[in-house]
C-alpha positions as CSV (number, residue, x, y, z in Angstrom):
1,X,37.4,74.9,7.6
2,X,40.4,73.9,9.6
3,X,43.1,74.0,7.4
4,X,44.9,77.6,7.0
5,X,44.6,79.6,3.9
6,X,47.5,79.6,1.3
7,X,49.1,82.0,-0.6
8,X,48.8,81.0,-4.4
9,X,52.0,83.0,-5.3
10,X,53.8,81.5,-2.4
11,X,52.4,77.7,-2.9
12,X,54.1,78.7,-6.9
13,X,57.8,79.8,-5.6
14,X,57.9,76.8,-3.4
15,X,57.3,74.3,-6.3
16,X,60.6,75.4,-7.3
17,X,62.0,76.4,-10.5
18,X,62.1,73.0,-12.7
19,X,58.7,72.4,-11.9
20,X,57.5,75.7,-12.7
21,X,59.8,75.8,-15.7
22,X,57.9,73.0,-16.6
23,X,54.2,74.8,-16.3
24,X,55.5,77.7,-18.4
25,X,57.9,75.2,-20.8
26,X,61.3,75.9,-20.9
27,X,61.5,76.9,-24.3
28,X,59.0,79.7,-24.1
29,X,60.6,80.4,-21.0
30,X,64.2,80.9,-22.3
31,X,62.6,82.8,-25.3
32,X,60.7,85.0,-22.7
33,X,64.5,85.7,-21.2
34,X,65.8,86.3,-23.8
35,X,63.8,89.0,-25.5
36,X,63.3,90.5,-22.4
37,X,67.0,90.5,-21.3
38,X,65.8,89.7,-17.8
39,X,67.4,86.8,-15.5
40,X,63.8,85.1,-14.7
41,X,63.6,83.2,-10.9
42,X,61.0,81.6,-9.2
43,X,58.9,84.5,-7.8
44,X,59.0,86.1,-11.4
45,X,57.6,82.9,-12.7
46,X,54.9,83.0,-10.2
47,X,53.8,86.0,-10.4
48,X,53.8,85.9,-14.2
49,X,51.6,82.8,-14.2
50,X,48.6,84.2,-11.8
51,X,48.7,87.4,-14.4
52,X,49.1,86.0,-17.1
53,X,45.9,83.2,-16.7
54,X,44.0,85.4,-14.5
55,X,41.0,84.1,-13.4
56,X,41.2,81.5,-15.7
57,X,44.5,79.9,-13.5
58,X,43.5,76.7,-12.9
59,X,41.7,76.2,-15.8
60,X,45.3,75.5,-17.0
61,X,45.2,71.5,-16.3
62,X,49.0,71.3,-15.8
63,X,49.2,73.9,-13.3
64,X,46.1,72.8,-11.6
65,X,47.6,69.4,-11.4
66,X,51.2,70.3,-10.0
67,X,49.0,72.6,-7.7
68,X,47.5,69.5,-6.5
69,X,50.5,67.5,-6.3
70,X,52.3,69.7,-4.3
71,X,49.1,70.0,-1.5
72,X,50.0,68.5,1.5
73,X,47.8,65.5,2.7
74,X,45.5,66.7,4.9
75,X,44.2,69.6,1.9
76,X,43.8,67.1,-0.9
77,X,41.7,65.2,2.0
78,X,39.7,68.3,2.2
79,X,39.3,68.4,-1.6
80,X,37.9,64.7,-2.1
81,X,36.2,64.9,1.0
82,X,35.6,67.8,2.8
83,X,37.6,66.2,5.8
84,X,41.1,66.0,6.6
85,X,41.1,62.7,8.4
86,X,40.9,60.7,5.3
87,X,43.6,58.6,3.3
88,X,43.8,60.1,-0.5
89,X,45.2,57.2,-2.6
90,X,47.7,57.9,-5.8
91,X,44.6,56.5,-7.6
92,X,42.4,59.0,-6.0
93,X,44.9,62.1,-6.1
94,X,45.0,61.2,-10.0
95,X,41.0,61.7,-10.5
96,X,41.2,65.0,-8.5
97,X,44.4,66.2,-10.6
98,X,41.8,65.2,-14.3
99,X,39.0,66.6,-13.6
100,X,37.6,68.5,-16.2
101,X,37.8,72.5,-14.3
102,X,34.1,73.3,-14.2
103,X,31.3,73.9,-11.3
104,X,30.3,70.0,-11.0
105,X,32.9,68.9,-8.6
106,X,32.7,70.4,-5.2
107,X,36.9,70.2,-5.1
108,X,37.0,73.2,-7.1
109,X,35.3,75.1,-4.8
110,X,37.1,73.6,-2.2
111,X,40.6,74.3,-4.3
112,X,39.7,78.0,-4.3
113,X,38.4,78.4,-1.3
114,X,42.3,77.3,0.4
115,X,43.3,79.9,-2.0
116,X,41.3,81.8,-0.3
117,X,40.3,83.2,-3.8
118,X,36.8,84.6,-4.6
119,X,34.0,82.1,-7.1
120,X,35.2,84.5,-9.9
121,X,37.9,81.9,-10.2
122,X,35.7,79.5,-11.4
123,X,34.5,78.8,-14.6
124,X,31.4,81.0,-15.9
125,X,28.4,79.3,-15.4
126,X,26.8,77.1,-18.0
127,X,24.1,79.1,-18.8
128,X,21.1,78.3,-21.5
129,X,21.1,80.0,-24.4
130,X,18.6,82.4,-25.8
131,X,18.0,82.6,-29.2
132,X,14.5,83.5,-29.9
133,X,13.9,87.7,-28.4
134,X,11.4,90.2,-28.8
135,X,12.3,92.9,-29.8
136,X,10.5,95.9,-28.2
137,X,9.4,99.4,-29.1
138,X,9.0,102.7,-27.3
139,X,5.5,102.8,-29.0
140,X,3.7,100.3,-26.4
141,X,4.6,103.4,-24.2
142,X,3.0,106.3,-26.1
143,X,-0.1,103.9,-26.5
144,X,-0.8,103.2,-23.0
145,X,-0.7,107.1,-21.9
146,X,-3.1,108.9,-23.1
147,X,-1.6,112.7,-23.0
148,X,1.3,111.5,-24.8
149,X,-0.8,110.3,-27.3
150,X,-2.7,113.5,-27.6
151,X,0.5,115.3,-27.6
152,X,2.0,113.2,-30.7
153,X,-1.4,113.9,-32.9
154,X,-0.8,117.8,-32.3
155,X,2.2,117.6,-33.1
156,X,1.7,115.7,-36.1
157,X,-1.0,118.0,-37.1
158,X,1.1,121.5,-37.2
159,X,3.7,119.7,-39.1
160,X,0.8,119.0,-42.0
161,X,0.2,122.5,-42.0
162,X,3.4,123.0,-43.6
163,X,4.1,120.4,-46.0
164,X,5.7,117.5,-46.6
165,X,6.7,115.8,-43.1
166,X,10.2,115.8,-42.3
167,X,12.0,113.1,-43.3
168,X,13.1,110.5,-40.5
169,X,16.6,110.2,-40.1
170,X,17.0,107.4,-37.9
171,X,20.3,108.9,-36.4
172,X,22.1,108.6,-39.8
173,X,24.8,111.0,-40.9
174,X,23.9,112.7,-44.4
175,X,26.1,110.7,-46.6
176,X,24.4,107.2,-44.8
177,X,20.5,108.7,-45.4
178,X,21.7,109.2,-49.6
179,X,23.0,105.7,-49.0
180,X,19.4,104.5,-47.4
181,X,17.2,106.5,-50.0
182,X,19.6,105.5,-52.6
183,X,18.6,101.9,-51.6
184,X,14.8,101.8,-51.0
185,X,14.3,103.6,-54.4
186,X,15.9,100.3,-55.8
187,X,14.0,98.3,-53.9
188,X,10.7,100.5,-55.5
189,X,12.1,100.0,-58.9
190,X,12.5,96.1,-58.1
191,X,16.0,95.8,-58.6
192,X,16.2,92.6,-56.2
193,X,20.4,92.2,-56.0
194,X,22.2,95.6,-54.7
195,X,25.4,95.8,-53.3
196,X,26.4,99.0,-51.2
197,X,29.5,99.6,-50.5
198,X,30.9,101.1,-47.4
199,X,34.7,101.2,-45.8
200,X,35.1,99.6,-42.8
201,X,33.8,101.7,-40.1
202,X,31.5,103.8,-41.5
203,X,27.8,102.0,-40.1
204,X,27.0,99.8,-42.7
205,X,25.0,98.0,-40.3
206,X,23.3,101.0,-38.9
207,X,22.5,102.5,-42.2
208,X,21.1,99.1,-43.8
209,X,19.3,98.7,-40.8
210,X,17.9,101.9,-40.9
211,X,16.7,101.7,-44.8
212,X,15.0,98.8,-44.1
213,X,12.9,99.6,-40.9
214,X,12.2,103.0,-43.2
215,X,11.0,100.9,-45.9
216,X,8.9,98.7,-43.4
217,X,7.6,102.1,-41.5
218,X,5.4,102.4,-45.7
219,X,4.5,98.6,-45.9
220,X,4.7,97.2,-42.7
221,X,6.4,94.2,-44.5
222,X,7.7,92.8,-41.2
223,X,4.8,91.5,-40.1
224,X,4.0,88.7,-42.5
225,X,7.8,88.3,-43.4
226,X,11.0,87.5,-42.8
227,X,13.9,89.6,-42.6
228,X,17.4,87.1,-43.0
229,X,20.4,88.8,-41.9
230,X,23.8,86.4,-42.8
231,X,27.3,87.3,-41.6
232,X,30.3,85.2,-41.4
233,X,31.3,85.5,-37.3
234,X,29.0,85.2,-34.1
235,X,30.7,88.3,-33.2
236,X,29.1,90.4,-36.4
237,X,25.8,88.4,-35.7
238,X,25.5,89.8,-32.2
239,X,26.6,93.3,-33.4
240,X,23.9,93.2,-35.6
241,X,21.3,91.6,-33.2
242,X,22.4,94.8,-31.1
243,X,21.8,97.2,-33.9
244,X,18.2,96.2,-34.6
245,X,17.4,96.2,-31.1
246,X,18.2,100.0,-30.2
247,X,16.7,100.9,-33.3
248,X,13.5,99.1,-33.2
249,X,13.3,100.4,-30.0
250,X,12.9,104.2,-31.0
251,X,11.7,103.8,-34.5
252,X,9.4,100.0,-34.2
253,X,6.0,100.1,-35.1
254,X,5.1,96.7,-32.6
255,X,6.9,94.4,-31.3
256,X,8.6,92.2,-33.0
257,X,10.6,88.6,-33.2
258,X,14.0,88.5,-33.6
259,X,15.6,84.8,-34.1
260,X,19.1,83.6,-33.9
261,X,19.4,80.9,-36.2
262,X,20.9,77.7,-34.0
263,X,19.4,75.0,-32.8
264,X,15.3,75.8,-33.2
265,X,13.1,73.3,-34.2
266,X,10.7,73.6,-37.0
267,X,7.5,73.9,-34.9
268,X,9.4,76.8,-33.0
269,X,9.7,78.7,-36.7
270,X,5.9,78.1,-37.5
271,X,5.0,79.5,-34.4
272,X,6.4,83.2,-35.9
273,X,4.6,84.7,-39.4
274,X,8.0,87.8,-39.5
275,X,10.4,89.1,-37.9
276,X,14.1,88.9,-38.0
277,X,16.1,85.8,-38.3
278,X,19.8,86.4,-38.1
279,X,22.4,83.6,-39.2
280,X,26.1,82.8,-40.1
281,X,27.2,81.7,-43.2
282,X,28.6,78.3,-42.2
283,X,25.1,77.4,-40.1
284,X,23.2,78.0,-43.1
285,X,25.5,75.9,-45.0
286,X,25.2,73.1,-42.5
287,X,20.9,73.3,-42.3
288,X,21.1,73.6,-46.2
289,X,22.7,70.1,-46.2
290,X,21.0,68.8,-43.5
291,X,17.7,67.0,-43.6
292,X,16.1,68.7,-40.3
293,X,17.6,71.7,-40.9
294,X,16.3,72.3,-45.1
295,X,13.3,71.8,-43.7
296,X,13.8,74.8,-42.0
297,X,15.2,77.0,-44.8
298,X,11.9,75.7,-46.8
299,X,9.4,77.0,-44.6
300,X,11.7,80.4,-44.1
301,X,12.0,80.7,-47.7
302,X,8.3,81.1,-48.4
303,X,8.4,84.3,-46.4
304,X,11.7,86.0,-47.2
305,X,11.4,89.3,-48.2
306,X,14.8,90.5,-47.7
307,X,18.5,89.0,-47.5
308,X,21.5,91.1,-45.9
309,X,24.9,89.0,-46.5
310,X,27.4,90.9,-44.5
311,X,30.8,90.5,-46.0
312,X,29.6,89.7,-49.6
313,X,33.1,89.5,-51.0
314,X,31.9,85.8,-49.8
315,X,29.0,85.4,-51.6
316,X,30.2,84.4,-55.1
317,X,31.8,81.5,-53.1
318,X,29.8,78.1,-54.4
319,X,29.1,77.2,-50.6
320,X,27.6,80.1,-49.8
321,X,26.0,81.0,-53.1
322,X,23.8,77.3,-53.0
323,X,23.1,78.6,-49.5
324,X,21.7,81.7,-50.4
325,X,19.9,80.8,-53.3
326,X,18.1,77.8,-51.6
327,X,16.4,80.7,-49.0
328,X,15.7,83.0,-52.1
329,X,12.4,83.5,-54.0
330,X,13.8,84.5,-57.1
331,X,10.8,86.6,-58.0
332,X,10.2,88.0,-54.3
333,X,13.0,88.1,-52.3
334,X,15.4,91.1,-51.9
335,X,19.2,90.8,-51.5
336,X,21.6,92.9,-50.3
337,X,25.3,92.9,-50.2
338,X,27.3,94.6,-47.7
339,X,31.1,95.3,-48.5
340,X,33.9,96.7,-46.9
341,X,36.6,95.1,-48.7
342,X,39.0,98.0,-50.9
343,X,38.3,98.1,-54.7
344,X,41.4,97.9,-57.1
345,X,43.7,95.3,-55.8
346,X,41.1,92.4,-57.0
347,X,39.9,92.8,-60.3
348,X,38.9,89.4,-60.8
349,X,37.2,89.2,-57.4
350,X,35.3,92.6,-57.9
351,X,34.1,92.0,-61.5
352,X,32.8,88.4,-59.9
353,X,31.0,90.4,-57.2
354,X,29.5,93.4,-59.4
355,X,28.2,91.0,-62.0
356,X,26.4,88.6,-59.2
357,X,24.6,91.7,-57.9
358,X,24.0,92.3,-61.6
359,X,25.8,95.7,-60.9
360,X,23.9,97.7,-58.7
361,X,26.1,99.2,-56.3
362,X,25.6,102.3,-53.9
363,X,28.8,103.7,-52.8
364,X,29.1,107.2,-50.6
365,X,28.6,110.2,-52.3
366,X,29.6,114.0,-51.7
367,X,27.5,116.4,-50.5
368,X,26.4,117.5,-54.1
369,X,25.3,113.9,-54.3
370,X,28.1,112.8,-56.6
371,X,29.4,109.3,-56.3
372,X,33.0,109.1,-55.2
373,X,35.7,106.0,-56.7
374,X,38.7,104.7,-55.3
375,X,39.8,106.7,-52.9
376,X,37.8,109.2,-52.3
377,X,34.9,107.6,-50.0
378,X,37.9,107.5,-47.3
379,X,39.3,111.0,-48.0
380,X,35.6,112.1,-47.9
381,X,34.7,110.5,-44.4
382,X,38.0,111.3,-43.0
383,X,37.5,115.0,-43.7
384,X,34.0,115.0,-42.5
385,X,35.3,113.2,-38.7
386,X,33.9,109.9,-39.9
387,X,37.0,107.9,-40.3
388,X,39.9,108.7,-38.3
389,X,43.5,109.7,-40.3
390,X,46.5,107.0,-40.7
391,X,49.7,107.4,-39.5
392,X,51.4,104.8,-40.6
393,X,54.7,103.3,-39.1
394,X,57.2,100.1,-40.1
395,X,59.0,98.0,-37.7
396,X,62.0,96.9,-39.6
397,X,63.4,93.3,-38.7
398,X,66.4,90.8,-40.0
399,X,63.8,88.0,-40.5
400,X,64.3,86.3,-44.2
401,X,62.2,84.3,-45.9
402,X,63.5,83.1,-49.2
403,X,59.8,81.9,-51.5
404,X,60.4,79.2,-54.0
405,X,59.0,79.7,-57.8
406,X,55.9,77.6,-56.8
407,X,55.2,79.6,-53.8
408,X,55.9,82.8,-55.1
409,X,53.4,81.6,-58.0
410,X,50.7,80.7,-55.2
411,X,50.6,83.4,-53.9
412,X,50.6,86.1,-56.6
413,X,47.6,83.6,-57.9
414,X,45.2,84.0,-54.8
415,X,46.3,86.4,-52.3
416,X,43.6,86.0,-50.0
417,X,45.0,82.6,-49.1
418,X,48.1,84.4,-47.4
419,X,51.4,83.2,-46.6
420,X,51.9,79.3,-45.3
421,X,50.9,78.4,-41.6
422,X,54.4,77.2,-41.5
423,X,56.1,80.8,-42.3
424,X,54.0,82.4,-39.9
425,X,54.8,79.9,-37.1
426,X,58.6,80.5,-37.8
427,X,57.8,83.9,-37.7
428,X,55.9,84.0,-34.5
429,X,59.1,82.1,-32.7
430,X,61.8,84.6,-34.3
431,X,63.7,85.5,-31.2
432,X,65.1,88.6,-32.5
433,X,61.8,89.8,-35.1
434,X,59.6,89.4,-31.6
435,X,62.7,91.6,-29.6
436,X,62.4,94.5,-32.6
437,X,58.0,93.6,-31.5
438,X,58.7,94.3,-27.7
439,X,60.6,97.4,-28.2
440,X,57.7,98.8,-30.2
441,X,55.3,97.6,-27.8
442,X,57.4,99.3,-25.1
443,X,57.2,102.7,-26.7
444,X,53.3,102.3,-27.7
445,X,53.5,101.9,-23.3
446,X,54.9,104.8,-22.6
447,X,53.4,107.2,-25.3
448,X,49.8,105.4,-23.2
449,X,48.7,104.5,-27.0
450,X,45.2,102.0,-26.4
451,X,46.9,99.8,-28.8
452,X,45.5,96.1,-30.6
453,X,48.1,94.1,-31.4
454,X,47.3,91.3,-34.3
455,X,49.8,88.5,-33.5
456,X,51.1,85.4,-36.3
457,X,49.5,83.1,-33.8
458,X,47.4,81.8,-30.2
459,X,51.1,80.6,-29.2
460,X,52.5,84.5,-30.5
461,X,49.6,85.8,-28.8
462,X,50.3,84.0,-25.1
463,X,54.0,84.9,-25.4
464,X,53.8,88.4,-26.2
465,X,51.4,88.5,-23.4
466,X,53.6,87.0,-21.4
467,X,56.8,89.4,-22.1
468,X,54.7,92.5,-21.3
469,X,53.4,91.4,-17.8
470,X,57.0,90.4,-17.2
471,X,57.9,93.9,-17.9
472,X,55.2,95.6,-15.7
473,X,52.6,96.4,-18.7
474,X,48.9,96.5,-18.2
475,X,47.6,94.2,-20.5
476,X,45.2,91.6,-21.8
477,X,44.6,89.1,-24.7
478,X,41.2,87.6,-26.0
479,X,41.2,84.5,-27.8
480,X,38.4,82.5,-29.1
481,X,38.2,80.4,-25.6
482,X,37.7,83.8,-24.0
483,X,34.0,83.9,-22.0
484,X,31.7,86.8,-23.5
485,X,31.8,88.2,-19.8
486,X,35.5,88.2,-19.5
487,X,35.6,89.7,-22.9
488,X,33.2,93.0,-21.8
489,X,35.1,93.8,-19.1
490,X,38.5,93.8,-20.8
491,X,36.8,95.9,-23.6
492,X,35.1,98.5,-20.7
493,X,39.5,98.3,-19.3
494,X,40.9,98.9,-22.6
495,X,38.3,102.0,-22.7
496,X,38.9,103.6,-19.6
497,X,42.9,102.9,-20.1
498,X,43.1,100.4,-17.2
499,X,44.5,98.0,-19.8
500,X,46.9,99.5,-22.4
501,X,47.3,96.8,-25.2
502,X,44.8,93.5,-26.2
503,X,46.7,90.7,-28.1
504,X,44.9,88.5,-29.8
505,X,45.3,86.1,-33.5
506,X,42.3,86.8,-35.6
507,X,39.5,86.7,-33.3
508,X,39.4,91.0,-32.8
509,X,39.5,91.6,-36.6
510,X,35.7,91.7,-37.1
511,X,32.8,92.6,-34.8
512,X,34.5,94.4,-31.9
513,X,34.1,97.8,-31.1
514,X,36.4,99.7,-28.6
515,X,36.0,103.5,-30.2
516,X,39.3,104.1,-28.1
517,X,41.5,102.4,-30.2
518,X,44.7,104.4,-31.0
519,X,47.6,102.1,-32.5
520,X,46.8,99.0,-34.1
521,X,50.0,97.1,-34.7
522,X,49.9,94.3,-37.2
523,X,52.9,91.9,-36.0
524,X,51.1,89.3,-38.4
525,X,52.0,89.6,-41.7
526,X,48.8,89.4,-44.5
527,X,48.6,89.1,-48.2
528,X,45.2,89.1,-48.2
529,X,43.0,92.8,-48.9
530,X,40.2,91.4,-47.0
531,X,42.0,90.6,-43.6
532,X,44.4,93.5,-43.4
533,X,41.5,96.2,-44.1
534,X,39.5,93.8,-41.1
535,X,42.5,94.1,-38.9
536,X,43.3,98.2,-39.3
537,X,38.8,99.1,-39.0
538,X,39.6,98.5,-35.6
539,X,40.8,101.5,-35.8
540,X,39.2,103.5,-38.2
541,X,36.7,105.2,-36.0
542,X,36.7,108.5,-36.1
543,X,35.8,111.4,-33.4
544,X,31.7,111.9,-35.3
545,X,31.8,107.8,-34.0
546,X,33.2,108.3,-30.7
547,X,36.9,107.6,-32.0
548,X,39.9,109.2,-32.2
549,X,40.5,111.8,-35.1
550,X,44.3,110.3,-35.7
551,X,45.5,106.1,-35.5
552,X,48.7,104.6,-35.7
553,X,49.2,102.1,-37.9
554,X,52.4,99.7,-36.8
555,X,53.8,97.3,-39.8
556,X,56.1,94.7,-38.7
557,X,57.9,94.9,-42.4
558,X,59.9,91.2,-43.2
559,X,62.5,91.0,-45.8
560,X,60.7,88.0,-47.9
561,X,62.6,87.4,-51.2
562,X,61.0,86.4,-54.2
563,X,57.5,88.7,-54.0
564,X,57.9,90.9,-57.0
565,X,56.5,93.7,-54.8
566,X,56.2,94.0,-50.6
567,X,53.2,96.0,-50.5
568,X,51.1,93.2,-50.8
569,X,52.2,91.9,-47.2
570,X,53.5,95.4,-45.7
571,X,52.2,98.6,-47.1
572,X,49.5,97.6,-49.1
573,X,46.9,100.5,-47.8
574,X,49.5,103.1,-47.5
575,X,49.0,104.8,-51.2
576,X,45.0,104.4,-50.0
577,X,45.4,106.4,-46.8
578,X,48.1,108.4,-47.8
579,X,46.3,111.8,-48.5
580,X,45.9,111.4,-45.1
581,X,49.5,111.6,-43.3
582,X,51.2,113.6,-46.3
């Protein structure tokens, strides 16, 4: 090509400030100024808008059209037509400008390539989808060498010599193999509902995945059943997809299917007699009441052996419940409840629960085998390096919110529906509540705190973000539109401390792991037990789990008037965790 390369930050500055006011909009902007108490100029501006979208900059369709626009003749010539000698229209300078931003249209090569700006600038490439795996096992190994094989009989035999083989323990902690045993002895006893209960971050996933391949290692179930695994988020689905894998891999007896439920046919389910078919709640809902798709669930349903519902505080839901009981062999099939979600604030909820797994819970117990209640499970794993200890922290601001009768009233009625979309939003655009948030944020920075911040919104989220890279902050943010690739590497940043604090609204409060995690600060405001004990597991890891022995916990405290009592939006797990900061 011809045509010199640009500068991207320079093309920006020249646009000049009401256009790029305009990009940004000039409310966020002056709100950005504001909390920041920084006199923003063009350069800033630039700069803040190549950070700020990252690779992802001209996926933003009004900066990639004033981009455009402001392209002198002969490069929008080079865009349309890979020559500079050609007339570009308004008509044509339009299409270019509304072009979806994806890999069809050779202009967005040609767009980054005046940028001078490597194909990482692009958007990922569509790729097809895989949802039908193998899972495979170490075993196929052992088999096909012969010494090894020898080796493993000898080995096998000296251990007859002296009783009772040792018990596999599937890399389980002590209180998780009582939890396992605890489970396949009511599975013997054909108890088919059981709940197990286990606080966030602990390896209820592991350990249930564990029992089960234990309890397939004596019947060999797996290979004319199915295994269904249910969880709410894609997220927990791949988490668990992850799990079975690296266990089947040391402790599999063959190899073995592993479906995730989407968008199979019904000959492609035939063609499988077991395995493991792993599914959110709302696509089983959808197949349920969809002709194609029940079909499905019928044929599935004949060879269930086993149901996990992750997150079966969800279960007694009507939706769900149908959906479940429409894959369930009453007189066959095994279900089991996974639950994270605190006991004592929901005694409704809980009795709901405990009486639809007709009361057979397994909860952690001690050493000496003795169940622990309330709050004991999390002084007990905190104590033994499981769970990491809770410093907790508030963030007073002069926000008020005054609650009428009939909100108080809906509230105190069903705290899991939270506080109104419309309160959070003015929350999230409270110049001075987010100026008390970025003077937090800017100590968490300098004590170098791997911190998650849970903001009232996408638009909070963006504009925190923003306010931090103005300052000089390494950070990030993740949002639902944010690629799975993208994603990783911000995770493996946020590990090795390259990036010092993640935004994000909602999408980070189940199924991501970063071990690292040492502040999590909740600028989001939460009635709801289920979402605020989501939100603080991330960082509940303790050092036995690769986490940190000690995490701060940052409340952004409100003054709401009319709840009757503020630790059900503020403090509502401090009395839970407080054994552990007294």
């Amino acid at each position: 090509m011809e045509l010199e390369k640009l500068n991207l930050e320079t093309h920006l500055i020249k646009m000049g400030m009401p256009v790029l006011q305009e990009i940004i909009g000039r409310e966020e902007l002056e709100a950005i100024s504001l909390i920041t108490n920084k006199n923003i100029n063009e350069t800033m501006i630039a700069n803040l808008l190549i950070k700020s979208n990252g690779h992802d900059i001209f996926s933003d369709a009004l900066l990639r059209g004033y981009v455009i626009h402001f392209l002198s003749k002969d490069y929008k010539s080079y865009l349309e037509f890979e020559k500079t000698d050609k007339n570009i229209s308004q008509e044509i300078e339009k299409q270019i400008i509304n072009r979806a931003w994806n890999r069809k249209f050779h202009s967005h090569y040609r767009l980054i390539e005046i940028f001078d700006l490597p194909n990482e600038y692009l958007p990922d490439e569509v790729i097809e989808e895989e949802n039908n795996f193998i899972l495979r096992t170490n075993n196929a190994v052992k088999k096909n060498n012969f010494f090894i094989l020898i080796v493993d009989k000898i080995i096998n035999f000296i251990k007859s010599l002296f009783g009772k083989k040792n018990e596999e323990t599937f890399g389980l902690e002590n209180f998780q193999i009582r939890i396992k045993n605890k489970l396949i002895q009511n599975i013997y006893k054909n108890n088919f509902k059981t709940i197990i209960h286990m606080p966030t971050g602990s390896g209820k996933t592991k350990t249930t995945i564990a029992s089960v391949l234990d309890y397939n290692q004596k019947t060999n179930f797996l290979s004319h059943n199915f295994l269904i695994w249910l969880a709410h988020s894609d997220e927990l689905c791949d988490q668990a997809k992850e799990a079975f894998e690296n266990l089947w891999n040391l402790h599999g007896t063959h190899d073995l299917p592993l479906i995730r439920l989407k968008d199979q046919n019904l000959d492609e389910i035939k063609n499988y007699s077991g395995g493991i078919i792993i599914c959110t709640y709302p696509k089983l809902h959808r197949m349920r009441i969809n002709n194609a798709g029940s079909k499905i669930l019928e044929h599935i349903r004949t060879k269930s052996k086993f149901i996990i519902a992750d997150e079966a505080h969800m279960v007694p839901a009507k939706t769900f419940r149908d959906s479940i009981e429409f894959i369930t062999k009453l007189d066959f099939t095994v279900l089991i409840g996974l639950s994270a979600t605190p006991g004592g604030y929901y005694i409704d909820q809980t009795e709901k629960l405990s009486n639809y797994f007709l009361k057979n819970k397994i909860t952690i117990s001690d050493d000496n085998n003795k169940e622990l209640e309330n709050d004991e499970p999390i002084n007990y794993l905190q104590k033994e390096g499981v769970l990491s200890h809770i410093k907790t922290h508030q963030v007073k601001t002069d926000f008020n919110f005054e609650f009428t009768p009939e909100e108080q009233e809906k509230i105190l009625s069903n705290f899991d529906e939270g506080l109104s979309p419309e309160l959070i939003k003015k929350m999230g655009e409270d110049i001075e509540r987010n100026i008390c948030i970025y003077g937090e944020l800017s100590n968490l920075y300098e004590q170098n705190l791997s911190t998650i911040v849970f903001a009232c919104s996408l638009k909070h989220t963006k504009l925190l973000h923003k306010i931090c890279i103005l300052s000089g902050m390494k950070v990030a943010k993740i949002d639902d539109k944010t690629s799975a690739s993208i994603r990783k590497k911000i995770v493996k940043d946020f590990k090795n401390k390259e990036i010092k604090i993640i935004f994000n609204y909602g999408v980070l409060s189940t199924g991501f792991d970063a071990p690292g995690t040492e502040a999590i600060f909740i600028a989001r405001p939460t009635t709801s037990p289920i979402i605020y004990s989501q939100m603080l597991g991330r960082g509940l890891r303790g050092p036995k789990f690769g986490g940190k022995s000690e995490c701060l916990l940052i409340d952004v405290k409100d003054n709401l008037i009319g709840l009757p009592d503020e630790k059900y939006c503020f403090t509502l797990f401090n009395n839970y965790y407080k054994k552990s900061h007294e």
